[in-house]
N, C-alpha and C positions, 0 to 999 in steps of 0.2 A: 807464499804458498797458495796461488789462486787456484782455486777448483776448476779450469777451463775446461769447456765443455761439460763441464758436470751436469748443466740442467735435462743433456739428455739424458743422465742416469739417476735420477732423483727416485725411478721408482726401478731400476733394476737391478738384479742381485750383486753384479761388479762392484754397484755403490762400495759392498762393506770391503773390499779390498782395493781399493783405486783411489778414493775420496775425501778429502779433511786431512787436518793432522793427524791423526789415530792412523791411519791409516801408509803414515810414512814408509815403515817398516816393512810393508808389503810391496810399496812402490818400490823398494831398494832392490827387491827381486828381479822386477822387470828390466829395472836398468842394468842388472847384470847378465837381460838375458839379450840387452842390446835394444830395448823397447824407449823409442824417444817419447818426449813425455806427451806430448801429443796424441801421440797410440796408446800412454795409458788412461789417457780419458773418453776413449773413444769405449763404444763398448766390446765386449770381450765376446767372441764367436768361437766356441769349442768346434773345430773339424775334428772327427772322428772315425776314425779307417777300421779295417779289420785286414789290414795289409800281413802278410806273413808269407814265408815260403814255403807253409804246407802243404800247397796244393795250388793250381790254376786259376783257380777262381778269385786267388787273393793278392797275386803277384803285381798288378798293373797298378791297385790301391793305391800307393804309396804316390806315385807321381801325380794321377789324378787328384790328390789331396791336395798337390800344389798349387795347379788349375782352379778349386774352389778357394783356398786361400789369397790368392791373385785378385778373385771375384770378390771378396772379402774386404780387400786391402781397397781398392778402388772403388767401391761405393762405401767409403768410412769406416769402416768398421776393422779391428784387430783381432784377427785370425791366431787359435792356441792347439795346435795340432797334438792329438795325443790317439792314443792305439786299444784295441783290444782283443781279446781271443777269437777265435773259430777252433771248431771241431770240424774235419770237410768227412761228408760222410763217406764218400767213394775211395774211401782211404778207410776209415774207421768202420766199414760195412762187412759182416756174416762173421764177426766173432769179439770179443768181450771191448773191443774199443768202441763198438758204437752204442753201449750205455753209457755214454759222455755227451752222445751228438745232442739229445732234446734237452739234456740238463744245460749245455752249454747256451742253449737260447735266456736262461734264466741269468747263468752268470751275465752275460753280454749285456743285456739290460742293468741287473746289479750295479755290474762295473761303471757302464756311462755313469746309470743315476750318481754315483758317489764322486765319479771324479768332474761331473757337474757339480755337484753339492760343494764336492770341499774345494774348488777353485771360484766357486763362484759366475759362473759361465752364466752369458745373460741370452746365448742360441746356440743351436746346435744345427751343425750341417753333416749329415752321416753317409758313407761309404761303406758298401758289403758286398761278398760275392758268395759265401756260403751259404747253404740251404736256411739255418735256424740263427745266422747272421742278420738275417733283411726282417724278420718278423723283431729281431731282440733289439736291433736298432727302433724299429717302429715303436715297439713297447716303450722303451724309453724315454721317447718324445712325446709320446701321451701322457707318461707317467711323471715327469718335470713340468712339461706343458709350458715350456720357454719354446715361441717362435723356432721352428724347424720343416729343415727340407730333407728328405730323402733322395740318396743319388744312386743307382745299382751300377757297380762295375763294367758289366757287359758279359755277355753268353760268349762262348766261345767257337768257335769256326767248326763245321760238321769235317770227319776226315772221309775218307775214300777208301772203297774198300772192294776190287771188282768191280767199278765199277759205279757205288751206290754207294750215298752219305749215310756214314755209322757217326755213333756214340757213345760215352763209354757202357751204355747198356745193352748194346751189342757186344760187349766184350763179356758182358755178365753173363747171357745167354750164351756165349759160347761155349763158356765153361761148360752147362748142361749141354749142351750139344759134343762134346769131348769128351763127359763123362758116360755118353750112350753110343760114343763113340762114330758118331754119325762126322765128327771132323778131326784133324790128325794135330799131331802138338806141332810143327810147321804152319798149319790154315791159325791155332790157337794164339801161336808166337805173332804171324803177321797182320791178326787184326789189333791184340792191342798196341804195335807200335804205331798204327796208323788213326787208330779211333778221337784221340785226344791231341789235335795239331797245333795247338796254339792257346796261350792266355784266356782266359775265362770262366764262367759256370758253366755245367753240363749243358748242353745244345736243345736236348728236345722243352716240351711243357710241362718239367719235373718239378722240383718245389722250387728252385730260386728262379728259373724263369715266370714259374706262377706268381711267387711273390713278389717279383718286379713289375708284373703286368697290375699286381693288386695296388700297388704302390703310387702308382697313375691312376685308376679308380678311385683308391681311395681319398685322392688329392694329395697326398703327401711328398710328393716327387713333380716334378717340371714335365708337361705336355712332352712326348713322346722321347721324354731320354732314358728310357728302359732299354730299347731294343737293340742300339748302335753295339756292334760288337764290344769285346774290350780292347779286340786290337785297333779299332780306328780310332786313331790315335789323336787326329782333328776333332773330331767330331766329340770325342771324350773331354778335350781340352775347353772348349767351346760349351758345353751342357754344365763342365766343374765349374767356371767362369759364370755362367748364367746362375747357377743354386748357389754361388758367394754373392752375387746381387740381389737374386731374389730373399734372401735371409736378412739380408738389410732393409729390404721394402717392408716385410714381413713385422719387423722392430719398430719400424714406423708405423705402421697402422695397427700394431699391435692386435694380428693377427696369431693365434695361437693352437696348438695340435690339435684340443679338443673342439673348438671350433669347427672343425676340417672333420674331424674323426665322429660322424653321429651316425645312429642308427639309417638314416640313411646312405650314407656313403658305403657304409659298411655293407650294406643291401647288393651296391652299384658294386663293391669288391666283386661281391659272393655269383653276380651274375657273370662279371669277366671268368672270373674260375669253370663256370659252370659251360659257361659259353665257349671257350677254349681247351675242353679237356683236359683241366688244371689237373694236380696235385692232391692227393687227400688228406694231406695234410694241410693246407687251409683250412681244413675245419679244424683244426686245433690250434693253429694261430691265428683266425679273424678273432674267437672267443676270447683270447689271451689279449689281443690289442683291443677287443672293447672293453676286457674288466679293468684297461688300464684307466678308461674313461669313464668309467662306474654305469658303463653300459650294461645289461644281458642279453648277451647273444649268445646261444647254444649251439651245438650241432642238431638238434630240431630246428631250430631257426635255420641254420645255414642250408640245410637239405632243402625244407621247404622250398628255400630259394632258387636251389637248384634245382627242384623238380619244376617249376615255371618259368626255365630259362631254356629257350633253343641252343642246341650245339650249333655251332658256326665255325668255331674254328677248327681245321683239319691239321691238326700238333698231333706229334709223336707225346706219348708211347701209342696212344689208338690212335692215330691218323700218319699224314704220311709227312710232314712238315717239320722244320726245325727251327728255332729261333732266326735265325739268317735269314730264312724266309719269309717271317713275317715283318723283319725290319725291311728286306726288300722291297717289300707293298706297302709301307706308310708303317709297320709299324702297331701298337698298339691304341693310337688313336684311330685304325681303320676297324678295331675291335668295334672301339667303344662308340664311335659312328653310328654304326649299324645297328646297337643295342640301342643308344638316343631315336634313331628312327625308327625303329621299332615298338618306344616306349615301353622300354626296361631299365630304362637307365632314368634317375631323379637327376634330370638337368641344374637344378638350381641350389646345389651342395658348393661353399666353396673350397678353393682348392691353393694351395703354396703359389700360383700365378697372382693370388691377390682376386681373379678373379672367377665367375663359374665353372663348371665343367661343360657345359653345353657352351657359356665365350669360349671356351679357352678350343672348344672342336667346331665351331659356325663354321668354319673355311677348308674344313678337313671333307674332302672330296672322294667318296668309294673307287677302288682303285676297278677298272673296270679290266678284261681278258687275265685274272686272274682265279684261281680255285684253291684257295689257303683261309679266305675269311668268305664268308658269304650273306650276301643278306639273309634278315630273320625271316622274311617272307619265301624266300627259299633255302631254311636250313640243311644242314645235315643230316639230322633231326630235329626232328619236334621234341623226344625225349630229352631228359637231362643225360650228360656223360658222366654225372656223379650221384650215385644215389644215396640215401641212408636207410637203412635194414632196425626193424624191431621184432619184439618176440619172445617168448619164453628163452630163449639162447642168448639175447640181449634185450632184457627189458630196460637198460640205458640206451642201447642203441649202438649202429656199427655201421660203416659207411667202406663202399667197392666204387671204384672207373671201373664202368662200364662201358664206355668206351668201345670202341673195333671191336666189342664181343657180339657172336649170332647167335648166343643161345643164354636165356637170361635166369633157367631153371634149372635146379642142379638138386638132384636126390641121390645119395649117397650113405657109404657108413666112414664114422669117426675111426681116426687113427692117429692118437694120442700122445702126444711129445710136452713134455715140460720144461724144453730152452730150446732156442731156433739151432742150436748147432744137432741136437739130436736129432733133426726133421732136417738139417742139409745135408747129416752123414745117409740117412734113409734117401733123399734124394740121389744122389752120389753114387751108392750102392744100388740105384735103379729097384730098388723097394717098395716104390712109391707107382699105383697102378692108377689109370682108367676108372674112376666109382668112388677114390677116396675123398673121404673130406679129410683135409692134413691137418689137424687142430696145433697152434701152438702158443701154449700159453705160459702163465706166470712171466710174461713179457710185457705186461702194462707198465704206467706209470711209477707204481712203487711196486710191484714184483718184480721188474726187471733186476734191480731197480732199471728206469731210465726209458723204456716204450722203446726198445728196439727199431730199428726200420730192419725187413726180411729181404731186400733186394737177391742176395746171395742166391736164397731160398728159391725165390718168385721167376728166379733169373733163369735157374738151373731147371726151374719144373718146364714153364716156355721154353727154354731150350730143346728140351726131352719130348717137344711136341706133346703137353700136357693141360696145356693151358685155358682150354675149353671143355677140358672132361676131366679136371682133380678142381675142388675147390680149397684154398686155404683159408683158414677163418682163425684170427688170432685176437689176443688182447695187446700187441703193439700193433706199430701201425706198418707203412710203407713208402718206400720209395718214389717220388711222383713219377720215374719210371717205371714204376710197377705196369706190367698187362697180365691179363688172364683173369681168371674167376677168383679172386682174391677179398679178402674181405677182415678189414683192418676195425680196431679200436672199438674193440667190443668190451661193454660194460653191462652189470659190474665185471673188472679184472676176477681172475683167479684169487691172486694174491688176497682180494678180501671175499672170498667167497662167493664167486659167480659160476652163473653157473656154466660157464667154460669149464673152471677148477672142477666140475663134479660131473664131466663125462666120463666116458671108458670107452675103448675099443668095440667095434662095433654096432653105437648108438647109431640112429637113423637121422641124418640130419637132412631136412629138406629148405631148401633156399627156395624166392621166387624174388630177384631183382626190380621188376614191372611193378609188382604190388609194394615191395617194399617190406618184406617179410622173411623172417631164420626161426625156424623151431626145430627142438630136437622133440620123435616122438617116444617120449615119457609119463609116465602115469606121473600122477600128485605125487601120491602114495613113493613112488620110487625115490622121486626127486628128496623127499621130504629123510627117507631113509640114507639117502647118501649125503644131506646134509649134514645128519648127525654124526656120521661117519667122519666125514670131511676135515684137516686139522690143520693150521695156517703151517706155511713153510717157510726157513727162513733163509736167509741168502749171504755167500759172501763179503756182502760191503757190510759192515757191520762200523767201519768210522769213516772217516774223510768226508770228501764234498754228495759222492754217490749217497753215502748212508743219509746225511743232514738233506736230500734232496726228495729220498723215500721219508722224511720222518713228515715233510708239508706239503708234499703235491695233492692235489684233488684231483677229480676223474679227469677224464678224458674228452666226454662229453662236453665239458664244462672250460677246455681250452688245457689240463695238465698244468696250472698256476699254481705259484706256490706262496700265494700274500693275495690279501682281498682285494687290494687295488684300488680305486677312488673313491668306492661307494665307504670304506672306511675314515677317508681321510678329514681332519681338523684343520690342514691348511694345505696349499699348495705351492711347490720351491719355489714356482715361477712368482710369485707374490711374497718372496719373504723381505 
């Protein structure tokens, strides 16, 4: 019974299921899963998909998981393929199924850690294509902290429409535009058969395109294999092959997530987002993937960053570009380019290549008769396309894309809704005028329960041509296709007495995006009486995973986590 090869796992966690006598009984597993004995001394590489056929963005997973295992198998190492949930939101969007989408980022992290834990997995190589998939992978790998690479499935093909590449949040606004009647159910029937033509995530710089451009910043992913569609099918083959190798380099020089994952990297995420007209929801998953590193990053941190980051790149929903696009032009290393040259980007973070982010883009050349990225020296703007808002309205704080919007001040009266279906039926009904601010709350983190995303909502207002003269301002968040004057993730929530919970009809709310500013105008004295007034609400989910999800989430500001994360921890898996 010689331990062959065991010297390479003397200190990895396979040891306790691979190694010695004791360990016979586990070996018998492998060989009935066809595992010659030689693979089970090698060490054990969990690949991990979010492959499923709920949606486009998940469908192509499964094969490209064979590609990294392939890469796996030929730099030595024994590849242990297993799966996990997604929630996809453009399926679960504007009624009671997408109180599942943010809690599901929590399960998918969960899940990995455990079935790394209880298998013993000594890396991890991950696959995702849903929005709250790619953050819950990420989380993961910082939270085991066993050598890992991120792989994103690929954005999926812009359709045609007239004409002009749509998305499916053209299809969202169409709705609003149907329901003002301004297009007929034939214009409604023929965009959405043609919006969504092919395998992959949503097309524009919504949250899983953001999250995959973040994935590359933040080192965690191979030098530019975000961008390849998910139908290119070489190209996917090739990148899965490359992050099975590089996972093995990674083991060997014991190279590891939090290494990769510091406050600066995290910086270099927060400027790709900013600088690309990301998602606003990045700010509630950079937070969550530092607390996996017993970092603090907040959404004060994260805005900060974005307000000292030029816009550069011209991505849908404010600009005019699609993922396609920018893999066309190099890609997200023609981003991250221009931020190094610019010196916005900390060159010397390393990165899953083994080696920096500034080696790993020295050869990476600006793609010149191009207008999709731009240099810093001649941005977009100078301003941020993502700002964060304070203020008696949110004295936690709340964060809009701003983005393609011309007018960044907005004074208005409140018109008050306590679930997003109330304030889609008012939209719907064309109720919703010119001056309102649409308030809708008890949709945070634990009142939803769950933080809502309002696309439905946000879709139907842009549609209604409302978009620069209704503001919405909620305690969930949004869509990273969201446009218009929208304004997400205000805290405190309702649910624990914010004061969203304690407006009424007709309050005066004044916005000023530029400065960074929401106040409602209120006397002390008022505020102080409709406190007392004020009484918690309670909600439907009262068991299952929604309820257990309301009993430990934290704000919102703070990433929406529901476990303290490294700064609590006595040891780390990756070391046991």
């Amino acid at each position: 019974m010689e331990d062959k090869g065991s010297n390479s796992k003397s200190k990895l966690p396979s040891r306790y299921v691979s190694v010695g006598p004791k360990s016979a009984p586990h070996r018998s597993y492998y060989y009935a899963m066809g595992l010659k004995e030689h693979e089970i001394y090698q060490p054990f590489v969990g690949v991990v998909s979010t492959w499923n056929e709920s949606a486009p963005c998940n469908i192509t997973l499964q094969d490209q998981a064979q590609h990294v295992k392939t890469g796996v198998k030929n730099a030595g190492g024994t590849p242990r393929e297993f799966t996990t949930i997604t929630v996809t939101d453009g399926i679960a969007m504007g009624h009671e199924a997408m109180k599942s989408s943010l809690i599901s980022r929590e399960v998918i992290a969960d899940s990995i850690e455990l079935s790394v834990r209880g298998h013993c997995y000594d890396a991890i190589v991950g696959l995702a294509g849903c929005d709250k998939s790619l953050p819950g992978l990420m989380m993961a790998m910082v939270r085991l902290n066993v050598p890992s690479v991120f792989i994103y499935g690929g954005s999926i093909l812009p359709g045609k429409y007239k004409g002009k590449d749509v998305t499916v949040i053209d299809v969202f606004e169409a709705v609003g535009k149907h329901a003002a009647g301004t297009i007929s159910d034939k214009d409604l029937k023929d965009i959405e058969q043609v919006a969504c033509p092919s395998a992959g995530s949503c097309g524009g710089q919504f949250t899983a395109n953001t999250m995959a451009c973040i994935s590359e910043a933040i080192g965690l992913a191979l030098t530019n294999s975000a961008m390849p569609p998910a139908v290119n099918t070489e190209e996917r083959k090739d990148y899965g092959e490359k992050s099975g190798k590089a996972i093995m380099n990674l083991l060997d020089k014991n190279i590891r997530p939090r290494d990769i994952v510091t406050i600066e990297s995290l910086v270099n995420a927060a400027r790709v987002v900013a600088a690309t007209g990301g998602s606003t929801n990045a700010a509630l998953h950079l937070p969550a993937i530092a607390n996996e590193a017993g970092l603090k990053f907040t959404l004060r941190d994260v805005v900060e960053i974005y307000n000292t980051t030029p816009y550069i790149g011209d991505m849908q929903p404010g600009g005019k570009y699609v993922a396609k696009d920018l893999y066309d032009i190099g890609g997200v290393p023609v981003v991250i380019k221009s931020l190094l040259e610019g010196g916005y980007i900390n060159g010397d973070c390393i990165t899953v290549t083994g080696k920096t982010i500034a080696e790993n883009h020295k050869d990476v050349i600006f793609p010149s008769n191009q207008d999709v990225v731009y240099k810093c020296e001649n941005p977009i703007s100078s301003n941020s396309s993502v700002v964060g808002l304070w203020g008696n309205l949110a004295p936690d704080g709340c964060i809009s894309k701003i983005a393609g919007l011309t007018n960044l001040n907005f004074k208005g009266k409140a018109k008050c809704f306590d679930s997003e279906e109330e304030a889609l039926t008012a939209v719907l009904k064309n109720e919703i005028k010119a001056g309102d601010a649409v308030i809708i709350r008890y949709e945070g983190p634990k009142g939803g329960p769950g933080m809502r995303e309002m696309l439905s909502t946000t879709g139907a207002i842009y549609g209604q041509g409302l978009g620069e003269t209704v503001a919405l301002i909620t305690d969930g968040r949004f869509s990273g296709g969201t446009r218009g004057f929208c304004i997400g993730h205000v805290g405190p929530e309702a649910a624990v007495g914010g004061m969203i919970g304690l407006l009424e009809d007709g309050d005066e709310i004044i916005i000023d995006a530029a400065k960074g500013e929401i106040n409602v105008t209120l006397t002390d004295e008022e505020v102080e009486k409709r406190k007392l007034a004020w009484k918690p609400r309670k909600t439907n989910h009262n068991s299952g995973s929604i309820w257990k999800y309301s009993q430990t989430v934290g704000p919102a500001y703070e990433g929406a986590v529901t476990q303290p994360g490294a700064k609590n921890e006595t040891h780390t898996y990756a070391d046991i």
